[in-house]
C-alpha positions in Angstrom: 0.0 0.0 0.0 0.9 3.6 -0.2 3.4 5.5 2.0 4.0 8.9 2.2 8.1 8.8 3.9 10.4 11.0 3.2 13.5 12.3 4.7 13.7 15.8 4.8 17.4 17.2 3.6 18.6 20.7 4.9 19.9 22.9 1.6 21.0 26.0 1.2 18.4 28.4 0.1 17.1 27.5 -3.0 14.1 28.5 -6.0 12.1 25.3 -5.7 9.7 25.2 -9.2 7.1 22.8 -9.6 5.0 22.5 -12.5 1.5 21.3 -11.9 -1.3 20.5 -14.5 -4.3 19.9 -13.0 -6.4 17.0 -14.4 -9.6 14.5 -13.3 -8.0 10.7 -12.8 -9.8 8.1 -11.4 -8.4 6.1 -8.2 -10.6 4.2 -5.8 -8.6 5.3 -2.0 -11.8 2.6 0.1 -12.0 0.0 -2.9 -14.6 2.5 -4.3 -13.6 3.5 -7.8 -14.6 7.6 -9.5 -13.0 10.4 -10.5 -10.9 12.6 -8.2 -8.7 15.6 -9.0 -4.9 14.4 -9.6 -2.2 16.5 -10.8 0.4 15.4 -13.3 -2.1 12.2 -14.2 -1.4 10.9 -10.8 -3.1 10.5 -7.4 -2.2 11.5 -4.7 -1.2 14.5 -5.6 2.8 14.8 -5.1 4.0 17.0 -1.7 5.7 20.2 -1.6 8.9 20.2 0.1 11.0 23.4 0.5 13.4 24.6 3.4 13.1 28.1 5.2 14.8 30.8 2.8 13.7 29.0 0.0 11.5 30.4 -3.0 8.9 28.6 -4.5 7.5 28.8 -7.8 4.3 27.0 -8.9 3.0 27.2 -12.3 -0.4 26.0 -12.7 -2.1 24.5 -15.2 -6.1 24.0 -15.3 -6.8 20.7 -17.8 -9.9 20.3 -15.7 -12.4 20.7 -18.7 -15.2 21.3 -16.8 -14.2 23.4 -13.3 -12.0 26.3 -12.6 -9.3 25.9 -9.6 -6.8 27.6 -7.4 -4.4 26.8 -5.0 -3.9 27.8 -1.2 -0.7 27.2 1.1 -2.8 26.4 4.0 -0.8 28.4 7.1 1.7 30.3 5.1 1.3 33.4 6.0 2.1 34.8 2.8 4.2 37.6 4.0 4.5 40.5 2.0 2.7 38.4 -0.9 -1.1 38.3 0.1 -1.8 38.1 -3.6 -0.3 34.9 -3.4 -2.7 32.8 -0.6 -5.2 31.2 -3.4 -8.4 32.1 -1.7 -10.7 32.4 -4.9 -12.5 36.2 -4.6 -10.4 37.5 -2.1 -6.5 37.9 -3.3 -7.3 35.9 -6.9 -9.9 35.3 -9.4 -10.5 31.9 -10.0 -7.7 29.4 -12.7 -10.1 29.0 -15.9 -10.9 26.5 -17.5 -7.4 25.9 -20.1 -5.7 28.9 -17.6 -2.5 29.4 -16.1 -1.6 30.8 -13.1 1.9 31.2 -11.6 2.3 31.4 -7.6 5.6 32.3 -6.7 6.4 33.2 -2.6 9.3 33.0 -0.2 9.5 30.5 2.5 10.1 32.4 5.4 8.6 30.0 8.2 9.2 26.0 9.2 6.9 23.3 10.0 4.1 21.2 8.9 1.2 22.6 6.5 -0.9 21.9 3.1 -2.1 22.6 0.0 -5.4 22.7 -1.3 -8.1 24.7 -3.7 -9.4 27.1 -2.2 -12.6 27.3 -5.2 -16.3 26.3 -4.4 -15.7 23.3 -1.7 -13.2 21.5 -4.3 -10.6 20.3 -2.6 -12.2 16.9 -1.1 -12.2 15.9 -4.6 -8.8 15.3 -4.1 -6.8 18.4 -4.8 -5.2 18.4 -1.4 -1.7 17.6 -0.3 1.5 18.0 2.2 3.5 20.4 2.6 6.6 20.6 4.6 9.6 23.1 5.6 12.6 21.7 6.6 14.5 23.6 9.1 18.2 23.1 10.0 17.5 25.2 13.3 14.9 23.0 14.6 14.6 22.5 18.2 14.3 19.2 17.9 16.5 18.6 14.8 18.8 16.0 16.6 16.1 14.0 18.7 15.0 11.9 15.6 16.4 9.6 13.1 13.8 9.7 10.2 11.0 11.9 9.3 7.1 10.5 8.3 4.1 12.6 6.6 0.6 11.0 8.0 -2.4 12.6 6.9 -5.8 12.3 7.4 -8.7 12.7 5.5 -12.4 11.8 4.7 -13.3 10.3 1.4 -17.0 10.5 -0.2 -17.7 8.4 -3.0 -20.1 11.5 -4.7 -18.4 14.3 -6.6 -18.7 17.8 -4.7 -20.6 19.7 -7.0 -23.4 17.3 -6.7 -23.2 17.4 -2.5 -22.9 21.0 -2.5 -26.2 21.5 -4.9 -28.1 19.6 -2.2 -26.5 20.6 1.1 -27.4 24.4 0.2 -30.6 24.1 -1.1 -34.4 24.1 0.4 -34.2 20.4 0.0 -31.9 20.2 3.6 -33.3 22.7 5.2 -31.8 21.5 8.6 -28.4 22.1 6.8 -27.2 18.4 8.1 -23.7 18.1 6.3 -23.1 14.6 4.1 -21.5 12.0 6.0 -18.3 10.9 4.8 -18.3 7.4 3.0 -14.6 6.5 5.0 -11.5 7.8 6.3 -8.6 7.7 4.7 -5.0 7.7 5.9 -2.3 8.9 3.5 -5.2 8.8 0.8 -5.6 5.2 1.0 -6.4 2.1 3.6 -4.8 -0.7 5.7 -1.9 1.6 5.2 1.8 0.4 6.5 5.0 1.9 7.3 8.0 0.2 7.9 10.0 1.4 11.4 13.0 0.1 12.9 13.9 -0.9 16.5 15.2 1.4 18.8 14.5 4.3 16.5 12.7 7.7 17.0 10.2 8.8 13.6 8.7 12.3 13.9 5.6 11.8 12.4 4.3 15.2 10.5 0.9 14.4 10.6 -1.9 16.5 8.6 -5.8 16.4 8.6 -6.8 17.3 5.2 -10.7 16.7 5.7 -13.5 18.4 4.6 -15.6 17.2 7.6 -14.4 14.7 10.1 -12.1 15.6 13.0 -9.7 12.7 13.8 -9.1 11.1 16.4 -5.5 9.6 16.4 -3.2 6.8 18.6 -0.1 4.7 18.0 -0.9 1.3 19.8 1.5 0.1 22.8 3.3 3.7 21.8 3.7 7.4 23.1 4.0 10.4 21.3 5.5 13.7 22.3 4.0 16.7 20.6 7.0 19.5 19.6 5.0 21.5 16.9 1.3 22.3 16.0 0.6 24.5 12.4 3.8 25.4 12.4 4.5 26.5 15.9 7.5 24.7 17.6 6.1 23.6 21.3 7.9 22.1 24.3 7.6 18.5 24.4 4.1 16.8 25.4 3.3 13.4 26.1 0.4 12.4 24.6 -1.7 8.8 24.7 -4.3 10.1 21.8 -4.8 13.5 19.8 -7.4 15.0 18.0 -6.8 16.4 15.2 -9.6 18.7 13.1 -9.6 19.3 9.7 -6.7 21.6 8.7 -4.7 21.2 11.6 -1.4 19.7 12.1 0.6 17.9 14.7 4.4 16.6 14.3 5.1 14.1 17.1 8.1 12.3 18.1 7.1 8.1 18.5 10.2 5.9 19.6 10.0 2.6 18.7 10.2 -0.5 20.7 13.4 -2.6 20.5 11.8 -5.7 20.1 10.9 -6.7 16.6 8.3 -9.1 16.7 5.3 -7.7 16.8 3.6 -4.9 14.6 1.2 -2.6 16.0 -2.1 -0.3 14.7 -2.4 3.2 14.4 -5.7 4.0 14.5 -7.9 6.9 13.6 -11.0 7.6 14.1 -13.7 9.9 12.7 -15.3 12.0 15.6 -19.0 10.4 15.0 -20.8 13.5 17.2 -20.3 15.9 14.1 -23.2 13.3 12.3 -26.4 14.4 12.1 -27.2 10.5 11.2 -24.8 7.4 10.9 -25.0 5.4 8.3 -25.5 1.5 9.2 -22.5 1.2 6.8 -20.6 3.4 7.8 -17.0 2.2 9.3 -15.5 5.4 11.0 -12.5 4.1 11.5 -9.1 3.6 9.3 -6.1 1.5 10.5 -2.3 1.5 9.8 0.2 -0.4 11.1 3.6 0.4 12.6 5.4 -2.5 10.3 8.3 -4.6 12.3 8.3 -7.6 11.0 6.4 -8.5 7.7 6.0 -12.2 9.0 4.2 -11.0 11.7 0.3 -10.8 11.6 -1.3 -6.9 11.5 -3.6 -6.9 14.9 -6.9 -5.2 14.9 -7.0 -2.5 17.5 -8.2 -2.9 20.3 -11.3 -2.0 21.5 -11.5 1.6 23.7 -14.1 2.4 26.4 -13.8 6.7 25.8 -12.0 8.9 23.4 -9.9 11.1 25.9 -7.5 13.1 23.5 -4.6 15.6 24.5 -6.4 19.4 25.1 -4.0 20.8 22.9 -4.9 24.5 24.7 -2.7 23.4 27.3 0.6 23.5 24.6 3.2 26.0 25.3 5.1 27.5 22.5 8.6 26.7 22.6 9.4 30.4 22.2 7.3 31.4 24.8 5.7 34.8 23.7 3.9 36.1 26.5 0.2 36.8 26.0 -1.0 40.0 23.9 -2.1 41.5 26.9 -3.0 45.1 25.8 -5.3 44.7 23.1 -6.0 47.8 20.3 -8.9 46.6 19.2 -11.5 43.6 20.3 -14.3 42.7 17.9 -17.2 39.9 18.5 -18.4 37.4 15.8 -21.6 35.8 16.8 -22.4 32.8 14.9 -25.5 30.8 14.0 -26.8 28.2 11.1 -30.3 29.2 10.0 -32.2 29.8 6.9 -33.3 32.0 4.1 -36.3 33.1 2.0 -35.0 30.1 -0.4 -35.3 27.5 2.4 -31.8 26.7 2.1 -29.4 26.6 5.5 -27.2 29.1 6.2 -24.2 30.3 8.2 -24.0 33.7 9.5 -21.3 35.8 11.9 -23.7 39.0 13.0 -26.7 37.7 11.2 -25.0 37.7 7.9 -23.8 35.0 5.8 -21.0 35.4 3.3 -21.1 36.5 -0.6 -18.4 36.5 -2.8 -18.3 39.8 -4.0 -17.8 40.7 -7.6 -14.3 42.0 -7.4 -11.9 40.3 -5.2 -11.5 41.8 -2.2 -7.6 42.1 -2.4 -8.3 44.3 -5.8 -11.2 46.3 -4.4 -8.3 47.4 -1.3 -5.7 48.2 -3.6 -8.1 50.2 -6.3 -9.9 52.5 -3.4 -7.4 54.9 -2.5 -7.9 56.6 1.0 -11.8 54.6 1.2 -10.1 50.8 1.3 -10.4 51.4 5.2 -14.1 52.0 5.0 -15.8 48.4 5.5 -18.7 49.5 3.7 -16.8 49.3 0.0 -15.8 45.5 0.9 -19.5 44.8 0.3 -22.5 44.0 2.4 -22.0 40.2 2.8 -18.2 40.1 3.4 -18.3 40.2 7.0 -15.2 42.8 6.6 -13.1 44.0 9.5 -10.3 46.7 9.0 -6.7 46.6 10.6 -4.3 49.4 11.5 -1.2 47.8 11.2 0.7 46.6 14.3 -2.7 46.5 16.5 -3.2 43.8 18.6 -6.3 42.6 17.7 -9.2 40.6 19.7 -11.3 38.2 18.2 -14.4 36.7 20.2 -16.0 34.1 18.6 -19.0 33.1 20.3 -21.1 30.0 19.2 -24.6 29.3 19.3 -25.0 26.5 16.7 -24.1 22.5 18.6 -21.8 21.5 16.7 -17.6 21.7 16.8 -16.3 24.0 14.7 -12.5 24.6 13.6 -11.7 28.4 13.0 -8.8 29.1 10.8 -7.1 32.4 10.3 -5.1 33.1 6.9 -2.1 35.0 7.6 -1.3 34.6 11.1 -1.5 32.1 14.0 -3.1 33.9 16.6 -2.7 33.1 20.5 -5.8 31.0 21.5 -6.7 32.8 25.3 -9.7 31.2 25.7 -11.5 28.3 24.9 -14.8 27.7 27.0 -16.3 24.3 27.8 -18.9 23.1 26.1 -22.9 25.1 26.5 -21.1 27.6 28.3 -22.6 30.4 26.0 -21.5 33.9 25.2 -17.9 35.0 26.8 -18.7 37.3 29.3 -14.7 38.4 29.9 -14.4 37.0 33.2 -11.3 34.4 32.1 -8.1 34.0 33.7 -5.7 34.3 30.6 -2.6 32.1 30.3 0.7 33.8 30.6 2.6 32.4 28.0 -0.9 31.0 25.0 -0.5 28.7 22.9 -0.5 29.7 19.4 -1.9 27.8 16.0 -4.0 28.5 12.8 -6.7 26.4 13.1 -8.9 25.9 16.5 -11.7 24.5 17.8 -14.9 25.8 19.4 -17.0 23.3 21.4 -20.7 23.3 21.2 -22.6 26.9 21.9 -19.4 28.2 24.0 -16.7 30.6 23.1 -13.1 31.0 21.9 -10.9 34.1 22.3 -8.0 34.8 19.9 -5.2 36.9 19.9 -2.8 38.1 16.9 -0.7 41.3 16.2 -1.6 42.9 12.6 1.9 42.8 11.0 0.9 41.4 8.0 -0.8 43.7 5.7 -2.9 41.8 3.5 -6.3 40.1 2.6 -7.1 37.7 4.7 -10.1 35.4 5.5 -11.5 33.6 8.5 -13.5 31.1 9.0 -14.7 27.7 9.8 -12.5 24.8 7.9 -15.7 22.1 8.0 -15.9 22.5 4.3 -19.9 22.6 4.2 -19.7 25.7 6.4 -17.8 27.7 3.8 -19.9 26.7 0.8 -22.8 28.2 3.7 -20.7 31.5 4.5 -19.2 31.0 7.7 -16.2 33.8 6.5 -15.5 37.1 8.0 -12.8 39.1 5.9 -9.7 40.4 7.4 -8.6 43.9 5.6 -5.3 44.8 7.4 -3.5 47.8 6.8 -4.9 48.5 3.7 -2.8 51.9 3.3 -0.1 50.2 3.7 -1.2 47.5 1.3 -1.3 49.8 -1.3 2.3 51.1 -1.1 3.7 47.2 -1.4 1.6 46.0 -4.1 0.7 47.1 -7.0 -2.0 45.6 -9.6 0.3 47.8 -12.6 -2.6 47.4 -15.3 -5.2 49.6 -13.1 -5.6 53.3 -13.2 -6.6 53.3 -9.6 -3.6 52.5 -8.2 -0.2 54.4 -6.8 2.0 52.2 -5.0 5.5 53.1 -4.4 8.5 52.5 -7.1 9.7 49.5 -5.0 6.5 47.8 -5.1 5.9 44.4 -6.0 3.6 43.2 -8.6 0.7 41.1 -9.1 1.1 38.9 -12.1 -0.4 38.9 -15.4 -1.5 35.7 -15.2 -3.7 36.9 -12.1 -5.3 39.9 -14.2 -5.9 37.4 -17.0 -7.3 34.6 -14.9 -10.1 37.6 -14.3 -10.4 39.5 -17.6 -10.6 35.6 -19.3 -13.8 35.4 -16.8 -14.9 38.8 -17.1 -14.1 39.6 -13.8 -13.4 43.4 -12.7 -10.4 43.9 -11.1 -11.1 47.6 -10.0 -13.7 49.3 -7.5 -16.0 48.4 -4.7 -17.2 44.8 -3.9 -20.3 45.8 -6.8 -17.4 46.9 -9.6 -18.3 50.2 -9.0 -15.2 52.8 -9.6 -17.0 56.1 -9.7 -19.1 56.2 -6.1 -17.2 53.4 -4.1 -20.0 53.7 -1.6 -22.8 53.1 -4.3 -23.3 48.8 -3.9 -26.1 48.8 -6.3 -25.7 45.4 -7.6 -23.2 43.6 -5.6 -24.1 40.0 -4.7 -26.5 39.5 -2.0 -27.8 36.1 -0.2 -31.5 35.2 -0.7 -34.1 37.4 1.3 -34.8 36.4 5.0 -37.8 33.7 5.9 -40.8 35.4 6.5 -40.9 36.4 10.2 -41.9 33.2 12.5 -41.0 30.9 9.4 -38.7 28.1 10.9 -36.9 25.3 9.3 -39.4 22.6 10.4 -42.2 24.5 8.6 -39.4 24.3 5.7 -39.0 20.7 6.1 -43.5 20.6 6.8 -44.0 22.2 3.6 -40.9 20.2 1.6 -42.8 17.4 2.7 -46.7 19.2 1.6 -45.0 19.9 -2.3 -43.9 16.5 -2.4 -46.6 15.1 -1.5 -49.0 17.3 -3.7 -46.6 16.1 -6.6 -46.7 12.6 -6.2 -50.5 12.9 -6.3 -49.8 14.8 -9.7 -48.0 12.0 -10.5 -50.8 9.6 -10.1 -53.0 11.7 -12.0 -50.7 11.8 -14.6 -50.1 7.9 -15.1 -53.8 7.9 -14.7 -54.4 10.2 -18.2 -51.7 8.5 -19.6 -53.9 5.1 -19.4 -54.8 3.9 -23.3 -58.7 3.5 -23.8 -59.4 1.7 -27.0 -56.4 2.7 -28.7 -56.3 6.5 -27.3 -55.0 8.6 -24.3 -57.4 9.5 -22.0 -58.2 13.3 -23.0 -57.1 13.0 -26.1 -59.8 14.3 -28.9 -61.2 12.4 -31.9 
């Protein structure tokens, strides 16, 4: 079976090119064959593997035929190169059809991270994959002998655009998500790796899901935790993780010096994100730890309770203190529920996320002095604006009860709070931890709270929002516009009128203006297109209308139910006149 293994070399700093065309193959991960998204003609898709200094070039091809695509370096932070992060409508138009595109950034932090499109819930198709920095100043560069790459991931057997046309629509009007057919580990099952005795592997594992959260366990051994999204932290000993989608854990697992026995490594699918299990359903995927092929593979062993690491316990290995004066605190209140269409949304401040017409990057550096007015970002962007270097607050309370995993573009931010779970709103009476931990991705429990920390030294674009794939195609997205003036003097999109950067600034691509203009996308003005009135929104992109007041989902699903039935009546009628009498239809004349 497939194994992702590698050992990472140090280099000097390099420019690192890959050339990727982007293609549909067909592979069958469970023993289920279909088409997936491959690049090069092969699947899984190949890592990318750079050290710190590097550059990295990626030329894109799109030979989808039938899809447009992008790419995003899942917690880079894209310093100094926003236009670069891949999130379709916000720093890029979306690859055509027979496009190009050309990402090219510098490497500038180490650790564990991923690529993946970043266009209309795509990536679970299979355009997802690794991506590691080596870094010859590691921490922990001389307690291990070989490094692994584990990921994670869910695997449905239906194509996305088919699951996304149902999930928002008035036809699931509770908004329950589709349940993942399996779980997949390195994009495939029963999956082994080979270890020696006496050896120590860091294991660089990723969750590329759209869904499930993980959880995750080495029978009979212990792992030690040393980085999460790409923060170093000081050794933890942990039995069992869990790992949501997008995040990322390296451990360090020492092997046993006996070689006669192999042992599972076990994941498995948190089953309370579910709104129904499937009788067939098997939420589980195994691996072995390979000693001895002779030796038989041993189920796992049956577990009374999941009790997983609390990774909000972590400390940083750099131990930054906590941001403890903040510039400026801002709450995003967050809820499923629907609209006039009878679809299920998901909303921060009672408003769900559009894509506007211009992406948001262009609209900030087209706007002059207005791009730190909210208002030109559009209605349904959710947008916040940044002075830079402000440490900025995020409270995210949730009053949906479900888990969800937040993920900042970007940044990591310093997680200060989580609350347990139904603990409601955050009502600032906390005791902060000194020294936070810090990562990209993290989880809030069921209708509690999550505070979040992070400096605004990045001026840029940059989105947050819940990683569950369904809850992005619902609009679970706030937009993060910081520094915008600032923006303006580093970048410049060279074929606009609207724009003055400085002489030293760097350049967005042709390949980016074409991917629009080949679309007819406008890359100038407010989140409508406008360039005149910047204020004036007339005919940006709007959600449905509300539900008529007192109009809840299980009238949705009551009437759902009425139509369908009123149709299959229709139905009968219908077979009824088609009935031959004699030779003719049944209202047919003479």
């Amino acid at each position: 079976m497939l194994t992702l293994f590698f050992l990472i070399p140090c280099a000097i700093a390099a420019t690192v090119t890959y050339d990727f065309n982007i293609t549909w193959v067909t592979a069958q991960p469970d023993g289920f064959s279909r088409p997936v998204i491959g690049i090069n003609g092969q699947w899984p898709i190949p890592p990318i593997t750079a050290a710190v200094g590097d550059r990295v070039i990626v030329n894109v091809q799109n030979q989808l035929g039938n899809q447009t695509t992008s790419l995003h370096f899942h917690g880079l932070y894209m310093d100094r190169a926003t236009h670069m992060d891949g999130a379709v409508g916000v720093s890029q138009c979306s690859i055509p059809v027979g496009g190009s595109f050309v990402y090219d950034f510098k490497i500038e932090q180490p650790g564990t991270y991923w690529y993946h499109s970043h266009d209309t819930g795509q990536y679970p198709d299979g355009l997802r994959g690794p991506l590691i920095i080596s870094d010859p100043d590691s921490p922990y560069k001389d307690q291990y002998d070989e490094e692994m790459v584990l990921t994670l991931s869910d695997w449905y057997h239906d194509q996305m655009s088919g699951l996304l046309e149902h999930f928002v629509s008035y036809a699931n009007p509770t908004g329950a998500e589709p349940v993942p057919d399996s779980a997949l580990m390195n994009e495939t099952q029963n999956l082994k790796i080979h270890v020696e005795p006496g050896k120590t592997y860091m294991f660089r594992i990723v969750n590329m899901a759209a869904f499930a959260a993980q959880y995750l366990w080495f029978e009979g051994h212990t792992m030690w935790i040393v980085e999460v999204d790409g923060i170093y932290t000081e050794a933890a000993e942990a039995e069992m993780i869990y790992i949501t989608p997008a995040q990322r854990y390296s451990v360090l697992v020492t092997t046993k010096d006996d070689a006669s026995s192999n042992f599972a490594i076990v994941g498995s699918m948190d089953q309370d994100l579910f709104d129904k299990i499937p009788a067939t359903l098997n939420p589980n995927v195994t691996g072995w730890l390979l000693y001895n092929k002779a030796a038989p593979m041993p189920p796992p062993a049956f577990i009374d309770s999941f009790e997983p690491f609390d990774d909000f316990t972590l400390i940083p290995y750099d131990r930054q203190p906590l941001y403890d004066k903040v510039d400026y605190s801002f709450n995003l209140d967050m809820k499923m529920d629907n609209l006039g269409d009878g679809a299920n949304y998901a909303f921060f401040n009672n408003r769900t996320y559009v894509r506007p017409k211009v992406p948001t990057l262009y609209s900030a550096l087209t706007s002059g002095n207005l791009a730190t007015n909210p208002a030109i970002y559009g209605t349904n962007t959710n947008a916040f604006v940044l002075e830079k270097n402000q440490v900025v607050e995020i409270v995210l309370n949730s009053l949906d009860p479900g888990k969800h995993p937040f993920h900042l573009h970007g940044h990591a931010f310093q997680a200060v709070v989580r609350s347990a779970e139904e603990a409601g709103v955050y009502v600032n009476n906390e005791t902060f931890p000194e020294i936070p931990m810090r990562r990209d991705t993290f989880t809030v429990y069921p209708n509690g709270n999550i505070v979040l920390r992070f400096k605004a030294d990045n001026p840029g674009i940059w989105l947050f929002h819940c990683h569950i794939e369904w809850h992005i195609a619902s609009g679970l997205i706030a937009t993060i516009i910081e520094a915008p003036l600032d923006l303006q003097q580093s970048l410049s999109l060279a074929q606009s009128p609207y724009t003055s950067p400085n002489a030293s600034a760097l350049t967005i691509p042709m390949s980016h203006v074409e991917a629009c203009t080949q679309q007819n996308v406008p890359i100038a003005g407010n989140a409508a297109g406008n360039t005149v009135d910047l204020l004036d929104l007339r005919g940006e992109n709007l959600p449905p209308e509300p539900l008529p007041a007192g109009f809840e989902a299980k009238g949705i699903v009551a009437l759902l139910f009425s139509i369908l039935a009123a149709f299959g009546g229709m139905g009968v009628i219908g077979w009824y006149g088609g009935l031959e009498v004699k030779g003719k239809k049944v209202g047919e004349g003479n």
